[in-house]
N, C-alpha and C positions, 0 to 999 in steps of 0.2 A: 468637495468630497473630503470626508476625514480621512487622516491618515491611517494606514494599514495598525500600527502601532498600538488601536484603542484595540485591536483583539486579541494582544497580549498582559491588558489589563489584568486579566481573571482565571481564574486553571479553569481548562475545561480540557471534554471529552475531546480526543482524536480517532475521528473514523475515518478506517482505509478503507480503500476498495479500487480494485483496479480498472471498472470501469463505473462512471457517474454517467446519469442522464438529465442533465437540465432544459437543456434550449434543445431543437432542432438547428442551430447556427453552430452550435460545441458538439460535435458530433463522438464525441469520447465512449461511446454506449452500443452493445452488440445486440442488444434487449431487456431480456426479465430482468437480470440480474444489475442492470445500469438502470433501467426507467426505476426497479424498487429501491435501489440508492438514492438516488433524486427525489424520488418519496417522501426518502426518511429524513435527506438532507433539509426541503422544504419544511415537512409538518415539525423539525426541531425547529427551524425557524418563525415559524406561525406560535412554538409554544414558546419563543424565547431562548431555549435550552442554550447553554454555554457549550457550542459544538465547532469543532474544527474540521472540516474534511480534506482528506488528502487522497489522490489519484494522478496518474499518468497524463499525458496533455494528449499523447496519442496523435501527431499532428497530419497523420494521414487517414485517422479516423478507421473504422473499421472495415468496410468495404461498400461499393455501391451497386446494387445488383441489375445487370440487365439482359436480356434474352436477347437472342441472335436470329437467323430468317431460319434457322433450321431449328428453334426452341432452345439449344444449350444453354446454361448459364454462363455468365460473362461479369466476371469482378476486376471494378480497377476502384484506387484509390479515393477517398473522398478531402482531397485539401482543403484546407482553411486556415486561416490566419491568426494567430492568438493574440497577434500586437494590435490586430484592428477588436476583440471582446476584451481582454485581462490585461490587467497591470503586472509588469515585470517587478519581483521584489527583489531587493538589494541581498548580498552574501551569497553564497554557494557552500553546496558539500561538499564532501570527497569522499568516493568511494572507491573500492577496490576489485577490480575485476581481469581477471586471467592476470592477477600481480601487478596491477599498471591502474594508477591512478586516474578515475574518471570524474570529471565535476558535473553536477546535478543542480540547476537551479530553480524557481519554482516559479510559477505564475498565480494571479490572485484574481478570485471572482468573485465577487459578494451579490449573495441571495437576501434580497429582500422579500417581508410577506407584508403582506398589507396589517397584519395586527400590530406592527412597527420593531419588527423578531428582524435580528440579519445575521449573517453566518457567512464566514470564511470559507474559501475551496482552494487551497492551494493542487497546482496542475504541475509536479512533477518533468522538470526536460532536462536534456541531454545536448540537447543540440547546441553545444557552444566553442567557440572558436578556440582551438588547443588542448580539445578531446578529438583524439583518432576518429577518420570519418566512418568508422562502423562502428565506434560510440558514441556518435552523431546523431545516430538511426534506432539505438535503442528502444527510444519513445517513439516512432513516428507509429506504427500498426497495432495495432488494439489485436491482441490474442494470434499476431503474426508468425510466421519464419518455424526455425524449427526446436527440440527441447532448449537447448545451447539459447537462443534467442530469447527465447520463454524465461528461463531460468534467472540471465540477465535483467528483463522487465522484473521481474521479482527481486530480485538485488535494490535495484533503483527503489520499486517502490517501498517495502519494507525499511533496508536500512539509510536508503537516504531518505527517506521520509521524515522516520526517526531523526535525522541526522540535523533536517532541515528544519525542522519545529526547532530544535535547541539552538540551532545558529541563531535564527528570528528568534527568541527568546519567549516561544508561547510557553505556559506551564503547562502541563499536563496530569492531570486526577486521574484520567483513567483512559488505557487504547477499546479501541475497537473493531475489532480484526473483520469484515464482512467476505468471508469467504476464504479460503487457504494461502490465497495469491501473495497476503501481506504479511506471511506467518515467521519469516526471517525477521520480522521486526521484533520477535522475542529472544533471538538471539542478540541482539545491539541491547536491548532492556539485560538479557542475562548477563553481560559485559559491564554495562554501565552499572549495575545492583551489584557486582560480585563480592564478595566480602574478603578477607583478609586471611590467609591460611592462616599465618600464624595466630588469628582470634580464632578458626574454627577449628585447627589442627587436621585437616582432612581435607584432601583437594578436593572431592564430589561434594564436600558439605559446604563450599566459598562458592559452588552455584549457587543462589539464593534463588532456585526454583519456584519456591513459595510464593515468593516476595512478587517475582514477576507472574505469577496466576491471580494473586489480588490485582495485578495495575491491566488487568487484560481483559475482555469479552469476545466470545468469538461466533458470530451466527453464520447459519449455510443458508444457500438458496437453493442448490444440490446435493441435497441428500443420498448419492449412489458412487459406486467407484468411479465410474467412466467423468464426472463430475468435476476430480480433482488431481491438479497436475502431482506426477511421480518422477523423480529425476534419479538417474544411477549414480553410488557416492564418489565413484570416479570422475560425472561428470563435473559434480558440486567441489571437489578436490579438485579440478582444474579451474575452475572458473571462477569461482571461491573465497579458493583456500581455507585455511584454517581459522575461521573465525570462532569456535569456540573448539576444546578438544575433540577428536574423531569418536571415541566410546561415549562422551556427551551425548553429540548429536544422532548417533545410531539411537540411544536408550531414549530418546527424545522421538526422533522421525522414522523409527519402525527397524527393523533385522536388515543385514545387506540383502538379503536374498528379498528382501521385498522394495527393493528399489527405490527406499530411502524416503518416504513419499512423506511432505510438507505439510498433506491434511495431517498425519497424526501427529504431528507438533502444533499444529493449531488448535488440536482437540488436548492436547496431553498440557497447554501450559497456563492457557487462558482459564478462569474461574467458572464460565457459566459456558452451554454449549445450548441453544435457541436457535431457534428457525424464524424468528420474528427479531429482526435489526430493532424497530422501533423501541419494542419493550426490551430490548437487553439496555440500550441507550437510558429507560427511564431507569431500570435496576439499578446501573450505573450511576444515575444521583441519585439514587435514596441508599443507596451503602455507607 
């Protein structure tokens, strides 16, 4: 098998999504929104396309549903094992969460197509010895627990995602945001792009706003409010912190009084706003 390495050869796209549907064995996928991920992951690979996919490992998977002698429904767990499908890849992040450093490391699945097209799936975890054990547990439930949980999953996957592609040394030409989940990942871009007050003279003009809506795409698969997660900035300010100024990320993720919600940062920074992953992906190479 070649080494992981040759898919750092080339810039390519980076498409998040916080759940993927490949196999029925990776069970990382709730439905619509993970089987058309897998879709789009495939047919890039069937065209070739220079794509990088990144998601949660999710290692308890979403849920597995079974009825009772009186009809209710009944959800337990669905385990599986990443070290018997994916390859452990070397390095870790660090991220920050409720002020306490959490490590993020990634797992690797390579999708082949039979047109000789293959494509990386890095699977975001958590679970590593000398992170607190309820930063253990961050990745294990696919859309689990409650906002505080949620919110964290969205931490991991945006900025350690981000985080994780640089450590590995992929380049990056352009993200691809596929739904709101991974939309902190424009905050780590507005950080890493910032520019230099004293070149701009104005602290709101060393956002380089711009700069990060050229390197982004962002398509829905939910187009309605109920759709997309909304977190209070008190909560985001605990758990957090301050990763870009406070009047930033309001003017960015909507009014306090509107509960700070991460779709309008998704929509407010990325370049295109699509309901088709596929073709925001081809946009993405022909710009």
């Amino acid at each position: 098998m070649n080494s992981w390495k040759q898919y750092t050869e080339l810039s390519r796209i980076a498409y998040f999504s916080m759940e993927i549907g490949l196999t029925t064995e990776i069970p990382t996928y709730s439905g619509g929104l993970g089987v058309l991920a897998g879709d789009t992951i495939k047919s890039a690979a069937d065209l070739k396309l220079p794509m990088v996919a990144v998601t949660l490992i999710s290692r308890k998977g979403y849920f597995r549903q079974t009825f009772d002698a009186q009809g209710w429904q009944q959800e337990s767990s669905v385990d599986w094992r990443p070290e018997d499908l994916l390859e452990l890849l070397p390095g870790k992040a660090l991220i920050s969460i409720e002020n306490r450093d959490v490590k993020v490391q990634a797992w690797l699945y390579r999708v082949k197509s039979p047109t000789g097209g293959e494509l990386p799936v890095l699977f975001l975890d958590t679970d590593i010895p000398g992170n607190l054990a309820e930063d253990r547990k961050i990745t294990d439930h696919l859309y689990g627990g409650d906002k505080s949980y949620r919110l964290k999953q969205e931490i991991v996957l945006g900025i350690g995602g981000a985080r994780i592609l640089q450590i590995l040394g992929f380049r990056i030409r352009k993200y691809h945001l596929n739904e709101g989940h991974a939309s902190l990942l424009t905050l780590e871009l507005l950080n890493h792009h910032r520019l230099s007050v004293e070149d701009t003279w104005d602290e709101r003009a060393s956002w380089d706003t711009r700069r990060v809506q050229d390197k982004c795409v962002f398509t829905t698969h939910t187009p309605v409010e109920a759709g997309h997660d909304r977190f209070p900035y008190e909560l985001v300010e605990r758990i957090m912190g301050e990763v870009i100024p406070t009047d930033l990320l309001q003017e960015l993720g909507g009014a306090p009084q509107n509960w700070g919600g991460f779709r309008e940062i998704s929509q407010n920074l990325p370049e295109f706003l699509v309901f088709q992953p596929l073709l925001a992906t081809l946009k993405s190479l022909v710009r």
